[in-house]
C-alpha atoms as an extended CHARMM CRD file, in Angstrom:
* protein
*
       238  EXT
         1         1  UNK       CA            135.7440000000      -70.6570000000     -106.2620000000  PROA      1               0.0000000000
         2         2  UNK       CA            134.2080000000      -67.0800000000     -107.3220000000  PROA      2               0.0000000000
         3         3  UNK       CA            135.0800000000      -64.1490000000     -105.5610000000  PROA      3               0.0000000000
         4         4  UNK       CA            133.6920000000      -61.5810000000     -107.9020000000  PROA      4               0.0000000000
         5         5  UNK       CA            130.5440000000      -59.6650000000     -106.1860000000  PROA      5               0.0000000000
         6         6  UNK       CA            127.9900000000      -58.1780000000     -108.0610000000  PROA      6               0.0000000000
         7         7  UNK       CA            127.3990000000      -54.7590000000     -105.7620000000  PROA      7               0.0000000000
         8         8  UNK       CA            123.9450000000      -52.9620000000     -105.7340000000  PROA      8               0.0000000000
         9         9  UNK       CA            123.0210000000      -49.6550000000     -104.1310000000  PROA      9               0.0000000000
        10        10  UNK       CA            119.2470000000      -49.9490000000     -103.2930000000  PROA      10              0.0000000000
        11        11  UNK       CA            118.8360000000      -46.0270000000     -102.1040000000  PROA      11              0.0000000000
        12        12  UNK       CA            116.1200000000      -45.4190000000      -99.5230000000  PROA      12              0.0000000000
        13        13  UNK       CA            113.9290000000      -48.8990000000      -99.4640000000  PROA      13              0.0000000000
        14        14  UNK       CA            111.2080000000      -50.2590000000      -97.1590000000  PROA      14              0.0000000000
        15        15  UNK       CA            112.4750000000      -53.0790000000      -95.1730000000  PROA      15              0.0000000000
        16        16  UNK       CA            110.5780000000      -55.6430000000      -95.5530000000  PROA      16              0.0000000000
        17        17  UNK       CA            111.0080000000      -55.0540000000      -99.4510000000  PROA      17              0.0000000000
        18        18  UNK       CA            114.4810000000      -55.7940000000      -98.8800000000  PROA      18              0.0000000000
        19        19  UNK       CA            114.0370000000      -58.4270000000      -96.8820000000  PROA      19              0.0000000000
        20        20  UNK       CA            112.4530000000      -60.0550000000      -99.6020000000  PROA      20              0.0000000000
        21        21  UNK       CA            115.1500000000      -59.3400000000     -102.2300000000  PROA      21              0.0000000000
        22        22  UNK       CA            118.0880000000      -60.9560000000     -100.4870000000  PROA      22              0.0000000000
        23        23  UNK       CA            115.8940000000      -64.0210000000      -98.9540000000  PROA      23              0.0000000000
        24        24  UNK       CA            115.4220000000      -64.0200000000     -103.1430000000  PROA      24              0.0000000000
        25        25  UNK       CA            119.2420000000      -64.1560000000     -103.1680000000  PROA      25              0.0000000000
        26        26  UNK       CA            120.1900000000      -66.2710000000     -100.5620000000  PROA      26              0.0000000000
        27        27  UNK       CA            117.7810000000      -69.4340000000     -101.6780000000  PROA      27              0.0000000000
        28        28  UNK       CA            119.3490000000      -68.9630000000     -105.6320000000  PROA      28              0.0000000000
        29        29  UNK       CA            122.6190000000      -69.1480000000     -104.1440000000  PROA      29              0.0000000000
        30        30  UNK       CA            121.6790000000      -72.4950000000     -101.6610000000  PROA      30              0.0000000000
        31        31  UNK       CA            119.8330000000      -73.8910000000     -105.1200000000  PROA      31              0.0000000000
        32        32  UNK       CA            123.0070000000      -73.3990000000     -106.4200000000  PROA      32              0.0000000000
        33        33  UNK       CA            124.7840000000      -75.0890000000     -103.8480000000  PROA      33              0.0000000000
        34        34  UNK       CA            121.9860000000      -78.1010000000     -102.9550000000  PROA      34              0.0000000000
        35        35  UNK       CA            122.1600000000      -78.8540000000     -106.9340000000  PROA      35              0.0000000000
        36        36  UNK       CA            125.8440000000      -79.0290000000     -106.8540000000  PROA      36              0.0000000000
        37        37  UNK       CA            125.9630000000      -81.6880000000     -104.4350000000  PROA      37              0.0000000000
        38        38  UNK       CA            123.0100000000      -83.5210000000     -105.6320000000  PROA      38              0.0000000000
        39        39  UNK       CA            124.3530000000      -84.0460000000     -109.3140000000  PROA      39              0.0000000000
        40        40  UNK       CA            128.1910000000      -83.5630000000     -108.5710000000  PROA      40              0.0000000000
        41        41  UNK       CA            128.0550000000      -80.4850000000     -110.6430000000  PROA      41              0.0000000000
        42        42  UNK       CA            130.6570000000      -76.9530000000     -110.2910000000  PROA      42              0.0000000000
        43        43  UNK       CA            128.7880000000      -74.5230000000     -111.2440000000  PROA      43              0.0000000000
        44        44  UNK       CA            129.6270000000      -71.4180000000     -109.7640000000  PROA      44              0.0000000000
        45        45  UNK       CA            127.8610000000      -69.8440000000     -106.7960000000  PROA      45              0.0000000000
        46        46  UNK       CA            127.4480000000      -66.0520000000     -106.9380000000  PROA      46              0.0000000000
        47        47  UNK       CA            128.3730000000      -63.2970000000     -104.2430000000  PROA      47              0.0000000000
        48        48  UNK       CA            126.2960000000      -60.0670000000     -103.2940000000  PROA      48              0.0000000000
        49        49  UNK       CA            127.0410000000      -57.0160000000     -101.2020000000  PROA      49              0.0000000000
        50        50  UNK       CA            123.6620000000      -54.4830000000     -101.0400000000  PROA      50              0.0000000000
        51        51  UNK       CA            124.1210000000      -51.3040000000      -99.9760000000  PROA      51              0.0000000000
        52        52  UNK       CA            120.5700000000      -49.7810000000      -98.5540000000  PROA      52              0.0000000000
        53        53  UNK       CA            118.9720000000      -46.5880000000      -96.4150000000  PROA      53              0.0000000000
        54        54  UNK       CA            115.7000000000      -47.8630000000      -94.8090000000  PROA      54              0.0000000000
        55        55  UNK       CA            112.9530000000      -45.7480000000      -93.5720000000  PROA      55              0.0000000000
        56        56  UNK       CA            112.4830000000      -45.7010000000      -89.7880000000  PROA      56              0.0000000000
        57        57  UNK       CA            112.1200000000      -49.9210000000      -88.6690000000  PROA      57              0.0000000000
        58        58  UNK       CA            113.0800000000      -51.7980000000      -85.4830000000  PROA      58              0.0000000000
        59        59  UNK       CA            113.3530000000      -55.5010000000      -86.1930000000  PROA      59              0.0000000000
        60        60  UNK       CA            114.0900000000      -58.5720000000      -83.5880000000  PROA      60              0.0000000000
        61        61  UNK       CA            116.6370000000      -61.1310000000      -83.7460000000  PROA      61              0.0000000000
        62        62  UNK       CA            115.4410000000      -64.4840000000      -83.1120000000  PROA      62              0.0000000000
        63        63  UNK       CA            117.1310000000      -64.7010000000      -80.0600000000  PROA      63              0.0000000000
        64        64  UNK       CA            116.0650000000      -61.2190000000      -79.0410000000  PROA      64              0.0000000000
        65        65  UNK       CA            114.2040000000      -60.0070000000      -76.1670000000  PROA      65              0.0000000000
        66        66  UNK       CA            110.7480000000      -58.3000000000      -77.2300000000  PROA      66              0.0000000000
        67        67  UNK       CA            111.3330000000      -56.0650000000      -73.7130000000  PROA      67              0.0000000000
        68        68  UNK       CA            114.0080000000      -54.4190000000      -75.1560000000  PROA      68              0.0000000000
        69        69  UNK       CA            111.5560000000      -52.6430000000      -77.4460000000  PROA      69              0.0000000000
        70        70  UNK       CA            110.4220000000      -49.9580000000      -74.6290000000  PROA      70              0.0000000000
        71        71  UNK       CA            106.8780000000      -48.6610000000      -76.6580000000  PROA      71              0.0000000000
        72        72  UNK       CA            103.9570000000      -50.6050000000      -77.9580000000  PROA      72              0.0000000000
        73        73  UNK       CA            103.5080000000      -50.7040000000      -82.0620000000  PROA      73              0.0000000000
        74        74  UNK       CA            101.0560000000      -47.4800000000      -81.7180000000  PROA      74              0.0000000000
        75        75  UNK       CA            103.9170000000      -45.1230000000      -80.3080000000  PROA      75              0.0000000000
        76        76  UNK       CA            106.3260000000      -46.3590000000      -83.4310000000  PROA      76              0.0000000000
        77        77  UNK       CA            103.5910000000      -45.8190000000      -85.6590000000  PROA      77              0.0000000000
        78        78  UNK       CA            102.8320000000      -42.0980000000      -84.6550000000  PROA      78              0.0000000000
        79        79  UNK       CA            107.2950000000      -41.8840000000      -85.1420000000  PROA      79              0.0000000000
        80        80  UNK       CA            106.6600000000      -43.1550000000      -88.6220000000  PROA      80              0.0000000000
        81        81  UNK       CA            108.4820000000      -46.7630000000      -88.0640000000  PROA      81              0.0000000000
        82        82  UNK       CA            107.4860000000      -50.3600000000      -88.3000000000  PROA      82              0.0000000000
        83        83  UNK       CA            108.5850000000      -53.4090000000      -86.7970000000  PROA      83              0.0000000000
        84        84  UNK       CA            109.8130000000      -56.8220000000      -87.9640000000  PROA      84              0.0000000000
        85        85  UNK       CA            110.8020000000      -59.8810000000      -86.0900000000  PROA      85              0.0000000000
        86        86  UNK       CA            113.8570000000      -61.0000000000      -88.2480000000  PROA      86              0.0000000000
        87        87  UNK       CA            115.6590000000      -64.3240000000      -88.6110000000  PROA      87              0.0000000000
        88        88  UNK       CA            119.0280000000      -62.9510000000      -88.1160000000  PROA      88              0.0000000000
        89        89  UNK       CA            120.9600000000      -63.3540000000      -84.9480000000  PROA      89              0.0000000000
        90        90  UNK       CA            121.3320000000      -60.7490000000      -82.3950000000  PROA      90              0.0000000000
        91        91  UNK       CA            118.8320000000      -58.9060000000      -80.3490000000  PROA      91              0.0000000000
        92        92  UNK       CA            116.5910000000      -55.5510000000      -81.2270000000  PROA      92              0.0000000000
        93        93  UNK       CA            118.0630000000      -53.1230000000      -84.0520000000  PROA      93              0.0000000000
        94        94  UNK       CA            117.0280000000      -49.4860000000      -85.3450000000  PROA      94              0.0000000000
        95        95  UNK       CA            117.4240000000      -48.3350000000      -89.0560000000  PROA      95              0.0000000000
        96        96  UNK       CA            116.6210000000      -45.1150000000      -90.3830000000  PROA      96              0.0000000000
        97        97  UNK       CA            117.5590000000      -42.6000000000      -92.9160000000  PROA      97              0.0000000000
        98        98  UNK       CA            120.8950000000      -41.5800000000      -92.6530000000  PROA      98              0.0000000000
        99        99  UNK       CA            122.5780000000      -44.7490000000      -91.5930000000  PROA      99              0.0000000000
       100       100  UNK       CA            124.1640000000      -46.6180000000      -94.1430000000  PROA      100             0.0000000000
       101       101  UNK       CA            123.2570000000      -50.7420000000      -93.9860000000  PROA      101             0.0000000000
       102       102  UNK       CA            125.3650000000      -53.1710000000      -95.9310000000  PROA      102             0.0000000000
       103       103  UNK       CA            124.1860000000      -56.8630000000      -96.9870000000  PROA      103             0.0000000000
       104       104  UNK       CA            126.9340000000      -59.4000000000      -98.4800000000  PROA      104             0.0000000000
       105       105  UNK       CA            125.1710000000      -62.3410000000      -99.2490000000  PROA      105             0.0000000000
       106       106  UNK       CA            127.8860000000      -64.2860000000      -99.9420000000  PROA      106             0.0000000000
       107       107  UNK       CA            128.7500000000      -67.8460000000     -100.1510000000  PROA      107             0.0000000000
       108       108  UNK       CA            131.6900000000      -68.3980000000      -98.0220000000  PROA      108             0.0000000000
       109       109  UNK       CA            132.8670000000      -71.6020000000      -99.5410000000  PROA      109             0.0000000000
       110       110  UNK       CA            134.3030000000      -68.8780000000     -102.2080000000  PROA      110             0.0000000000
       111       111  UNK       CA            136.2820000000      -67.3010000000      -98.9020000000  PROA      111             0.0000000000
       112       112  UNK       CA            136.4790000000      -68.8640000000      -95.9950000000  PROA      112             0.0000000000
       113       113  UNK       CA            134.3540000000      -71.3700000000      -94.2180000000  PROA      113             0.0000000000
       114       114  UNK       CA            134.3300000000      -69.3250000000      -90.5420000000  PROA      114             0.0000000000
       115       115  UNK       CA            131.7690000000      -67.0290000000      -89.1950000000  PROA      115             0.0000000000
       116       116  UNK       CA            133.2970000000      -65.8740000000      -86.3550000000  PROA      116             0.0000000000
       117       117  UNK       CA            136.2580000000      -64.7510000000      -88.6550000000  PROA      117             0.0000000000
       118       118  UNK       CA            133.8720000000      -63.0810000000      -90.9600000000  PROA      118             0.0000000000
       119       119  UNK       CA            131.7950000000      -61.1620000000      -88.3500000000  PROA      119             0.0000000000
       120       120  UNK       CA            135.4880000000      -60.0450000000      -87.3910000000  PROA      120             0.0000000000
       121       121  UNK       CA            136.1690000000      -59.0510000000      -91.2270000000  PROA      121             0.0000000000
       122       122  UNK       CA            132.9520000000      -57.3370000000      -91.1680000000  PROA      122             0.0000000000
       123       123  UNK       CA            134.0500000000      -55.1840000000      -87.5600000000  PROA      123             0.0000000000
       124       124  UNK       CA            137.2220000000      -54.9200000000      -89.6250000000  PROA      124             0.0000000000
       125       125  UNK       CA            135.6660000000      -53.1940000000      -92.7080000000  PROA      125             0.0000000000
       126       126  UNK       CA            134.2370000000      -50.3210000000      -90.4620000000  PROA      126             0.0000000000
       127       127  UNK       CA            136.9580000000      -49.9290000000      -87.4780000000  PROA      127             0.0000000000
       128       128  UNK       CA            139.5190000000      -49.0360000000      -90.5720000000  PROA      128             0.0000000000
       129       129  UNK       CA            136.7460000000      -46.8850000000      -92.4260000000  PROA      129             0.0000000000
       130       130  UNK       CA            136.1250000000      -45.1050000000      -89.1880000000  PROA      130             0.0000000000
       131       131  UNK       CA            139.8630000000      -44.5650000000      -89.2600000000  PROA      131             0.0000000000
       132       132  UNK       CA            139.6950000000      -42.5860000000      -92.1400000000  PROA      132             0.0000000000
       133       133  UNK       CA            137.8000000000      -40.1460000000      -90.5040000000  PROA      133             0.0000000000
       134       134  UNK       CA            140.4730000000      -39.9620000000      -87.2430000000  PROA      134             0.0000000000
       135       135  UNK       CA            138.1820000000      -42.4570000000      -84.9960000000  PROA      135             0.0000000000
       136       136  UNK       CA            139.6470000000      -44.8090000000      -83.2910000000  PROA      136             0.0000000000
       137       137  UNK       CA            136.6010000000      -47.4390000000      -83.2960000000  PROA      137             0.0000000000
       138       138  UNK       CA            137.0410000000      -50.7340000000      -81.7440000000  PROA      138             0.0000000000
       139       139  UNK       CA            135.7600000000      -54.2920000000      -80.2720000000  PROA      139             0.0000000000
       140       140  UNK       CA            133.7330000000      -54.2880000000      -77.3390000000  PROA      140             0.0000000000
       141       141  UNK       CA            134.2620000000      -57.9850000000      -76.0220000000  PROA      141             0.0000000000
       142       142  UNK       CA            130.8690000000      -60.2200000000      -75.6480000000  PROA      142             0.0000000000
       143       143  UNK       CA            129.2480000000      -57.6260000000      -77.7180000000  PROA      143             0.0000000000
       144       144  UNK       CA            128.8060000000      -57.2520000000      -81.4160000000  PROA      144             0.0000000000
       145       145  UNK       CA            129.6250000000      -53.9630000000      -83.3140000000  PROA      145             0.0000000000
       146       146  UNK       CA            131.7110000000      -51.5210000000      -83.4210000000  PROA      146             0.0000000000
       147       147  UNK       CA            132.0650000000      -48.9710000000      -80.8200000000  PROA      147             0.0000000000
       148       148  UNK       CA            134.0090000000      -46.0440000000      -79.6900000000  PROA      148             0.0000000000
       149       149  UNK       CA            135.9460000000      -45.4830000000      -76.0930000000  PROA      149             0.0000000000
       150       150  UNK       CA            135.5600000000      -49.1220000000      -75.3230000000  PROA      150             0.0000000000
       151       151  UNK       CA            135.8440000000      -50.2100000000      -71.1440000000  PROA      151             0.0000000000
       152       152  UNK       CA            135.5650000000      -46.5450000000      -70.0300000000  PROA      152             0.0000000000
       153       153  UNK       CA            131.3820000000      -44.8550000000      -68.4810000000  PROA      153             0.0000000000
       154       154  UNK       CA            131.2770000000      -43.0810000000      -72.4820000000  PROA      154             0.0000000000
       155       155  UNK       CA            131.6440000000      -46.4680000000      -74.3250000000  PROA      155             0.0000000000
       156       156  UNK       CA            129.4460000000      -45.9260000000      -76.9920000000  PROA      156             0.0000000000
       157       157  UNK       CA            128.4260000000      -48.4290000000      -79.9830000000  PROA      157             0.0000000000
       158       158  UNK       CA            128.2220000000      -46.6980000000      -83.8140000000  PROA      158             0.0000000000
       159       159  UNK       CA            127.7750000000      -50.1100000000      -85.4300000000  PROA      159             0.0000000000
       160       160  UNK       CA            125.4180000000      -52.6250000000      -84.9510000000  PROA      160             0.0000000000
       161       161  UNK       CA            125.7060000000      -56.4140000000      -86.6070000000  PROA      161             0.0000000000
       162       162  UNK       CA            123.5690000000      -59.4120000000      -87.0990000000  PROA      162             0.0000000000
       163       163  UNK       CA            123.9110000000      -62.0390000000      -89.7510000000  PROA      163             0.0000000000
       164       164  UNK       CA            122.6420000000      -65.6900000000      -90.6750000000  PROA      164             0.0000000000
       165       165  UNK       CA            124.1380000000      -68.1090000000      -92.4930000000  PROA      165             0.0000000000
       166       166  UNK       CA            123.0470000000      -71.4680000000      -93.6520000000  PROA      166             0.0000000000
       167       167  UNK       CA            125.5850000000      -73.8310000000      -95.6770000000  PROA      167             0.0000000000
       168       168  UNK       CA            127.9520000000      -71.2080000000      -95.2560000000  PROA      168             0.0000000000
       169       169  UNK       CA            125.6070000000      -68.6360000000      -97.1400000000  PROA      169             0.0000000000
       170       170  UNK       CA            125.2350000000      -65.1880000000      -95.4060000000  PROA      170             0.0000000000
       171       171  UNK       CA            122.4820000000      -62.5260000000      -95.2290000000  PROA      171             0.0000000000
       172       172  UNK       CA            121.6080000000      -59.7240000000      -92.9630000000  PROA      172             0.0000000000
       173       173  UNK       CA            124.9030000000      -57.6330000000      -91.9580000000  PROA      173             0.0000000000
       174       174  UNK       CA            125.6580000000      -54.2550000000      -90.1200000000  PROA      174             0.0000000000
       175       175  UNK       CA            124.4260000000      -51.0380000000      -89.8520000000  PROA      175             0.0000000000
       176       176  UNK       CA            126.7260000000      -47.9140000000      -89.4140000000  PROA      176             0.0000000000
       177       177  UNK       CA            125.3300000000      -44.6890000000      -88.0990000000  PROA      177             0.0000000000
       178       178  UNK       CA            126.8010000000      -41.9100000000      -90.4010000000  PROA      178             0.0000000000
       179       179  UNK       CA            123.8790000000      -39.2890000000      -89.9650000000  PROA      179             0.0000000000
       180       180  UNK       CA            121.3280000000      -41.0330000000      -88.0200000000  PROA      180             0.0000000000
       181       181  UNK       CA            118.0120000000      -39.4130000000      -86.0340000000  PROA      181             0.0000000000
       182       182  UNK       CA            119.3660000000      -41.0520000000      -82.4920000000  PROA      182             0.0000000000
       183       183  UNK       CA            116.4750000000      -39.9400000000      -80.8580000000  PROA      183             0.0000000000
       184       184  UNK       CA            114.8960000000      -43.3760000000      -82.5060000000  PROA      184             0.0000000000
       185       185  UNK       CA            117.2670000000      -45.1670000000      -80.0540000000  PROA      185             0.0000000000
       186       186  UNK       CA            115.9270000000      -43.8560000000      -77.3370000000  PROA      186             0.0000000000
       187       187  UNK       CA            112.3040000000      -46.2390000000      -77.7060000000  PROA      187             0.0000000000
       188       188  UNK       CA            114.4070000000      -49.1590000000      -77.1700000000  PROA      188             0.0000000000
       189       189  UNK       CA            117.6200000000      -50.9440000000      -75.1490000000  PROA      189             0.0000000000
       190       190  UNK       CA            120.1180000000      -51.2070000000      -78.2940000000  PROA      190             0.0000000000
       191       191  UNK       CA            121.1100000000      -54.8750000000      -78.7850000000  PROA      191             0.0000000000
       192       192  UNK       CA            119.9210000000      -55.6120000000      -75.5890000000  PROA      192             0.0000000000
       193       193  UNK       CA            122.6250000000      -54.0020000000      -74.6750000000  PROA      193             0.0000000000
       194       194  UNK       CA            121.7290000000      -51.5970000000      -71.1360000000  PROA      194             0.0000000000
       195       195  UNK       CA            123.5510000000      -48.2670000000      -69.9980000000  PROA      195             0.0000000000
       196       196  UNK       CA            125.3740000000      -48.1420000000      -73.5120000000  PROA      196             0.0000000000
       197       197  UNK       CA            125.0320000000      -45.0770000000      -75.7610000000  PROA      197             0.0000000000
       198       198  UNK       CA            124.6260000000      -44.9240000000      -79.2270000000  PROA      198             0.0000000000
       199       199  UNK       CA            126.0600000000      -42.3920000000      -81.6020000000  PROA      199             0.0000000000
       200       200  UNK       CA            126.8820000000      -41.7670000000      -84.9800000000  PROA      200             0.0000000000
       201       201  UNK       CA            129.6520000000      -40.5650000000      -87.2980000000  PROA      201             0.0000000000
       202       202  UNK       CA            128.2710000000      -36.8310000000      -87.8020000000  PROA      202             0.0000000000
       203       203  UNK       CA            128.3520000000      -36.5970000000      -84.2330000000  PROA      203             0.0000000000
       204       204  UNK       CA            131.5350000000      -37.7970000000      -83.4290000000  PROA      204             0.0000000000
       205       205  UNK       CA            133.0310000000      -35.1020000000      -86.3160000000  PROA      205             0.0000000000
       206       206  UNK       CA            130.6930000000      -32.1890000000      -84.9820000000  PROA      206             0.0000000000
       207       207  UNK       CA            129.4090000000      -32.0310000000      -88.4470000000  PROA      207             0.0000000000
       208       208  UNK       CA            125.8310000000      -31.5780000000      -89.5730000000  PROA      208             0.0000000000
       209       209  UNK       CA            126.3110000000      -34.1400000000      -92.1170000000  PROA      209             0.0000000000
       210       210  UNK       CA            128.8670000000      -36.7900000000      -93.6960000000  PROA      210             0.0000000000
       211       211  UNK       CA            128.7660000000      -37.5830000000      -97.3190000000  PROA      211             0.0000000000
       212       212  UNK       CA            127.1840000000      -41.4180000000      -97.4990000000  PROA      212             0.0000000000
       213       213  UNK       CA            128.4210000000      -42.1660000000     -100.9720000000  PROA      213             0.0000000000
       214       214  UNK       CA            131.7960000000      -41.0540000000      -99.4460000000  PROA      214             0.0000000000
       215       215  UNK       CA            131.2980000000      -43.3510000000      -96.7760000000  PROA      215             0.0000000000
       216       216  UNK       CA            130.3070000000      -46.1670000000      -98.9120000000  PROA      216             0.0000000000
       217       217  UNK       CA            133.3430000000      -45.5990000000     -101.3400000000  PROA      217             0.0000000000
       218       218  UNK       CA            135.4970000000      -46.3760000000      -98.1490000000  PROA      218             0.0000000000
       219       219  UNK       CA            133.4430000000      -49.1120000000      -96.9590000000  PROA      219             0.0000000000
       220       220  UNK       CA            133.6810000000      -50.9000000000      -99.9390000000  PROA      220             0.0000000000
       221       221  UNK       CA            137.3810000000      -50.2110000000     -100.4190000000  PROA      221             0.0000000000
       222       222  UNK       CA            138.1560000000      -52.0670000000      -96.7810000000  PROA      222             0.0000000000
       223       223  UNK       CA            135.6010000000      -54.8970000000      -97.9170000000  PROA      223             0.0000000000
       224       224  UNK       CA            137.5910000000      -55.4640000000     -100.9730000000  PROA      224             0.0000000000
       225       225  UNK       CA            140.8890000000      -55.5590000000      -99.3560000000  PROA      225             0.0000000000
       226       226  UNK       CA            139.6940000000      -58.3880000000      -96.7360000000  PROA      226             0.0000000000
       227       227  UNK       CA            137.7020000000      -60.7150000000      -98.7160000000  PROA      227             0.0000000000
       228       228  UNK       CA            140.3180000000      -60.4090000000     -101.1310000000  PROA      228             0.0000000000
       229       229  UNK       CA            137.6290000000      -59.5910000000     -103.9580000000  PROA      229             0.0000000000
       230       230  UNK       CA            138.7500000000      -59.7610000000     -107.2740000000  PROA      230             0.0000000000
       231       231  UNK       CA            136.3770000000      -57.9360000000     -109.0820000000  PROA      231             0.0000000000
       232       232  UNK       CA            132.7610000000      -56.0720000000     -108.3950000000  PROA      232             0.0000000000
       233       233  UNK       CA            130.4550000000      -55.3620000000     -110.8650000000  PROA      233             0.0000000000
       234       234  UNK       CA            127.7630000000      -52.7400000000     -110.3020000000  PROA      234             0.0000000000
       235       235  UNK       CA            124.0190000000      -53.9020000000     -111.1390000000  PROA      235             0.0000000000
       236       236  UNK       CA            121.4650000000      -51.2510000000     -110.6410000000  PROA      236             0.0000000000
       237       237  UNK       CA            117.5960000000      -52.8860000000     -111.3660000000  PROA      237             0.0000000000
       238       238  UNK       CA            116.6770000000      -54.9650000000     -109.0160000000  PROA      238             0.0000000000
């Protein structure tokens, strides 16, 4: 059982680029775990946790809705932004400069062999990170995320998740809005999600802007803690 994770900040990075890079991840780590079983073998099975900015992209869960995307590929073109039909979970997503996304690709049999627990862990990570800051973010139930002034009319979500897993290997992961451009929400219904607002952590604060390494520090710290990490090494090439 590892649980050291090898952490990498990718800084701004198109999103199909990164895409690539963990689907490069993910299938060493299944090898890893397919060749174990085939030749009775231990050898250990690494953990990752990517840290990432994209420039402006919509992507499509699998099981998403391609109505929820309210303008043809010509309007996000002329807004800078592409679009991607993903095969993560959950419905239609924004990412954009200024909102900080976080991949583990991890191999749970190193943690704990439950999604639903770690898509909790995940809404864990950010509801006490948002805490730091005097939120108090929570659980919106049936939806994914992590929102703010859940079951009243100014419910609004600040977090938006989607993962796979196969074998109990993860990808994909969450998306926190720290000093996001939310006028990109407005070309689409957020996680399918209708007459839900969207804001961000720069907002909530009335600031113009929010330190992301800060952010990140505290992110990390809370992911840490949960998965009960024992050590992270830093790897900056990718």
């Amino acid at each position: 059982m590892n649980k050291n994770v090898i952490l990498q900040d990718l800084g701004l990075k198109d999103y199909k680029e990164t895409w690539d890079y963990q689907e490069l991840l993910f299938q060493k780590t299944l090898d890893i775990k397919i060749r174990n079983r085939k030749e009775a073998t231990l050898m250990p099975t690494p953990n990752h946790f990517l840290f990432v900015e994209h420039p402006h992209v919509y992507t499509l869960g699998k099981s998403g809705d391609i109505a929820n995307l309210l303008v043809d590929e010509s309007v996000l073109a002329e807004k800078g932004a592409k679009f991607y039909k993903i095969n993560r979970g959950g419905d239609i997503t924004y990412h954009g400069p200024g909102q900080i996304v976080g991949y583990p690709i991890l191999d749970l049999d190193n943690f704990f062999t439950d999604i639903h627990k770690y898509l909790r862990f995940l809404e864990e990570m950010v509801i006490r990170t948002l805490a730091e800051y005097g939120l108090k973010a929570e659980r919106s139930k049936g939806e994914t995320g992590v929102w703010l002034d859940v079951g009243t009319p100014f419910a609004r979500k600040i977090c938006a998740m989607g993962v796979r897993a196969s074998r109990w290997v993860t990808m994909h992961g969450f998306a926190l809005n720290v000093n996001a451009d939310l006028g990109y929400f407005d070309l689409m219904i957020p996680c399918g999600i209708k007459g839900k607002a969207v804001t961000s952590l720069n907002v909530e604060l009335g600031r113009k802007e929010v330190s992301m390494d800060e952010v990140k520090e505290k992110l990390l710290k809370h992911f840490l803690d949960l998965f009960e990490v024992e050590t992270i090494k830093e790897k900056t090439e990718v």
